[in-house]
N, C-alpha and C positions, 0 to 999 in steps of 0.2 A: 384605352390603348390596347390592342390587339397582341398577339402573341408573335415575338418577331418583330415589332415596330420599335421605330426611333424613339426610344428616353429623352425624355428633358434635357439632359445633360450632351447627349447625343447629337441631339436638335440644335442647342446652341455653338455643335463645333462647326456643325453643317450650314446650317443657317447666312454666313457673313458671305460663302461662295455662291450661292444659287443665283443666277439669273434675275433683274430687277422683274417685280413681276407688275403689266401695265403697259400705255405705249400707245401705240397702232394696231389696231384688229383687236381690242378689247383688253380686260383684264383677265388673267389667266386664273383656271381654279387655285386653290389654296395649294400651294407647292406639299406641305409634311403631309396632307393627304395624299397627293400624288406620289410622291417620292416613296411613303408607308407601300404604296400601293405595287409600285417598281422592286420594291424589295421583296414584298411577300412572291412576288412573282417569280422573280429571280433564287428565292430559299426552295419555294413550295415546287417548281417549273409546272404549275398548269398550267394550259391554253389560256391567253389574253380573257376571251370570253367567258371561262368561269372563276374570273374576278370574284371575289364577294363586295356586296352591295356598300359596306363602311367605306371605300375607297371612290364611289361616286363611278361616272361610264369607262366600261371598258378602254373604250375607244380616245377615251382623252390621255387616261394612262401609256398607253401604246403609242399614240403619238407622241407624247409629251419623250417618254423613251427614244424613240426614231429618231427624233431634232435632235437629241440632246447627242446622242451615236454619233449622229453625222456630221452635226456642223461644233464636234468635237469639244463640247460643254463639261461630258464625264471626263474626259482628260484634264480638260484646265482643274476641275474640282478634283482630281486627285492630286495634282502638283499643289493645292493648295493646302490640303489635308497634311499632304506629305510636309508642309513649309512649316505648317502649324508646330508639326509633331518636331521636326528638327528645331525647333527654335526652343523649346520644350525640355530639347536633349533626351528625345524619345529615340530617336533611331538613331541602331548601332550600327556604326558605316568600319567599324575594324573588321568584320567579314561578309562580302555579299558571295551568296553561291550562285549559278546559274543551273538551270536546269529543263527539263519538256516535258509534260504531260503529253497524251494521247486521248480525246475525247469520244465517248462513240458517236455519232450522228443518227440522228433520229430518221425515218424516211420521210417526217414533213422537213428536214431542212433542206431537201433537195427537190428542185424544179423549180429554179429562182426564173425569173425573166430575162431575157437574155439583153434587153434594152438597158444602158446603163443609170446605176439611179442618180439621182441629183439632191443636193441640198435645201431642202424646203425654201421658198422665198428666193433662193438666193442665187440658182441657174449655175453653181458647181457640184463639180462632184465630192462626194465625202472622202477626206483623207485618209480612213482605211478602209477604202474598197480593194477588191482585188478580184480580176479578171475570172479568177476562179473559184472565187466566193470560199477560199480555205477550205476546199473540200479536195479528200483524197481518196481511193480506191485502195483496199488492201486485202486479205484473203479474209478480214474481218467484216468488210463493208467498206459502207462511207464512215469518213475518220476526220477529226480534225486535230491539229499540236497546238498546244500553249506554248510557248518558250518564256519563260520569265527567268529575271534576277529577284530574288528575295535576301532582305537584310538581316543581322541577329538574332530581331524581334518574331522574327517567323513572318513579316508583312512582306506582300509584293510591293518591288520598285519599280520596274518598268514590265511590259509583257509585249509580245508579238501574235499574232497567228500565222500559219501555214497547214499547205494538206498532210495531211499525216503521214507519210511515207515520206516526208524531206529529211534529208539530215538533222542532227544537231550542231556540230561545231561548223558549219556556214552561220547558222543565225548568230552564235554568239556575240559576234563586233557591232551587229544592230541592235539586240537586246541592248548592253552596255550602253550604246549610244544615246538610247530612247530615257538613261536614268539622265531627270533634270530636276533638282531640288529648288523651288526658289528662295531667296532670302528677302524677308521682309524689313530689316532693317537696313539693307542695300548691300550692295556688292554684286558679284556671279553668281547664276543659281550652281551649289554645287554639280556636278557630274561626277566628280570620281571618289570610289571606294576608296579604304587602305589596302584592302586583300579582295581579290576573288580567289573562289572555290570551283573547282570542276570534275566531273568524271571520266574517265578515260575516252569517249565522244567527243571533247571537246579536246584534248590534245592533238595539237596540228600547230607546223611553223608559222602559220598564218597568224591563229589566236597570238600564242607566243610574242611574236616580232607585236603584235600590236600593243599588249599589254607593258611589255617593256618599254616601247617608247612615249605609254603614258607615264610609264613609272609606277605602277601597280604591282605588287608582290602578286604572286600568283601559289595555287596550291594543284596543279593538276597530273594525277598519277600518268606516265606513260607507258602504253599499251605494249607489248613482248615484241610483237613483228616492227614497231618501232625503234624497239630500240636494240634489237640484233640488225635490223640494215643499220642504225648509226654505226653499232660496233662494224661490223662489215667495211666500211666504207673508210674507216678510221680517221684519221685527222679529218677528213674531207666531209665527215659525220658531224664533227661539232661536239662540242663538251654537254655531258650528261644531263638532263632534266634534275634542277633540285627540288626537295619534295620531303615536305615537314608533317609526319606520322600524328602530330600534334593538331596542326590546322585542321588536317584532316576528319577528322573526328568532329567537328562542328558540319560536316556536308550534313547531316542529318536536319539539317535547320530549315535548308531550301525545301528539303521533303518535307517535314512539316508546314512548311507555309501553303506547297501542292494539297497537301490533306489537306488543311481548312478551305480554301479556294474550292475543292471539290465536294464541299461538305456543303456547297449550293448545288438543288439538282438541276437550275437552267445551265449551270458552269459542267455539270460531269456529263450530262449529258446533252448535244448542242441538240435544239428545237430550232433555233432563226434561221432563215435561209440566206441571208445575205452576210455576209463577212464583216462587214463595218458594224451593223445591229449586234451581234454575238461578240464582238470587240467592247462594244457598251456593256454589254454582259455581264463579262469578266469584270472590266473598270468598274463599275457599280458595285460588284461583291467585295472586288479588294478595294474601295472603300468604306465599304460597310465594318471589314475587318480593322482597318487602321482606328475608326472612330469609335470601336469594344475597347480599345484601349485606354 
């Protein structure tokens, strides 16, 4: 076992979500090689091609990655990790914060094909592609945002991309959306926190009005020029933002979960060219993080 790879322990949390392997068009190589191999990739961020030779061809790695990106396998396996860990009474749902990273862009992630891609075998397109492949222009470069919700535990719950120059408090109501817990002994997969957490970004009537009509407590500080038009405006402003000095103090939790996520170099800094690939990225890492646990 190599430095970085799945433990025993690790392997059996993994193991029960993978993909049957076998079928039509042969038997597939050994998934914890594979997967070993997807990881070191995603810790180390070198190029595909200098793989090291214990993980078997490049080029099966990288595919095996691609399919899994596209026709959104990493996703089912983090809802599933995630199911595990709630069932477990691992995750702490009394605060999720929201928050965005900003990634640099490396200059191989740009000059994608402008043809769009399609889902192996299957003649759709991958459900997070995006027209603009999450790339954005800023006086830094190319840039890409993370947007995620992270739980108590410091693990991500759901995540987004966009180009780096988008706001934050647009994404928030999709974040939120994108959290789905499943339950394995039946019922609804959860969706909703007890609390979210936000930064002064995310304050806007929008979030708000939404949050309330799930019945979410909320903790998000309101910004000066907000809240002098309220006053300004007076009745016609609406009653004060309340806002708990206590919750607050836990925001540091989503930024810890940003630091570990970025403490993968394929995640701080993007290499993929394509948006649904560098989406598998992320999802791989932040399950790598849930199964240390």
């Amino acid at each position: 076992m190599g430095r970085g790879d799945l433990t025993n322990r690790e392997w059996s949390l993994l193991e029960p979500h993978l993909p049957p392997s076998g079928g039509r068009g042969g038997r597939w190589n050994d998934h914890r090689t594979v997967v070993n191999g997807i990881l070191f990739r995603v810790r180390t961020g070198v190029p595909w091609r200098d793989l090291p030779e214990r993980y078997g061809s490049w080029k099966t790695v990288y595919e095996r990655h691609r399919r899994w990106s596209a026709d959104g396998t990493w996703d089912r396996i983090l809802q599933s990790v995630q199911a595990d860990a709630d069932l477990a009474g691992r995750i702490d749902w009394s605060m999720v914060g929201v928050d965005s990273t900003s990634c640099r862009a490396h200059q191989h992630a740009a000059g994608a094909r402008k043809a769009k891609p399609r889902v192996p075998k299957k003649g759709r397109r991958p459900g997070h592609h995006r027209p603009d492949e999450g790339l954005g222009r800023s006086r830094g470069g190319l840039t890409c945002k993370i947007h995620l919700a992270g739980e108590g535990g410091c693990r991500p719950m759901a995540l987004l991309l966009t180009p780096g120059q988008w706001g934050d408090a647009p994404q928030m109501i999709e974040v939120l959306d994108r959290i789905r817990v499943p339950r394995p002994l039946g019922g609804r997969p959860r969706t909703r926190p007890d609390h979210v957490s936000g930064d002064k970004a995310y304050s806007s009537r929008r979030n708000r009005s939404y949050l309330r009509r799930r019945r979410i407590r909320h903790t998000i500080p309101e910004p000066k020029d907000q809240r002098a038009n309220r006053r300004r405006r007076g009745r016609e402003g609406g009653r004060p933002t309340g806002f708990h000095r206590d919750h607050y103090r836990r925001r540091n939790e989503v930024e810890r979960t940003i630091n570990r996520l970025k403490n993968f170099r394929a995640v701080a800094t993007r290499y993929d060219k394509r948006a649904y690939v560098f989406h598998g990225t992320v999802t791989a890492a932040a399950i790598r993080l849930w199964l240390q646990q």
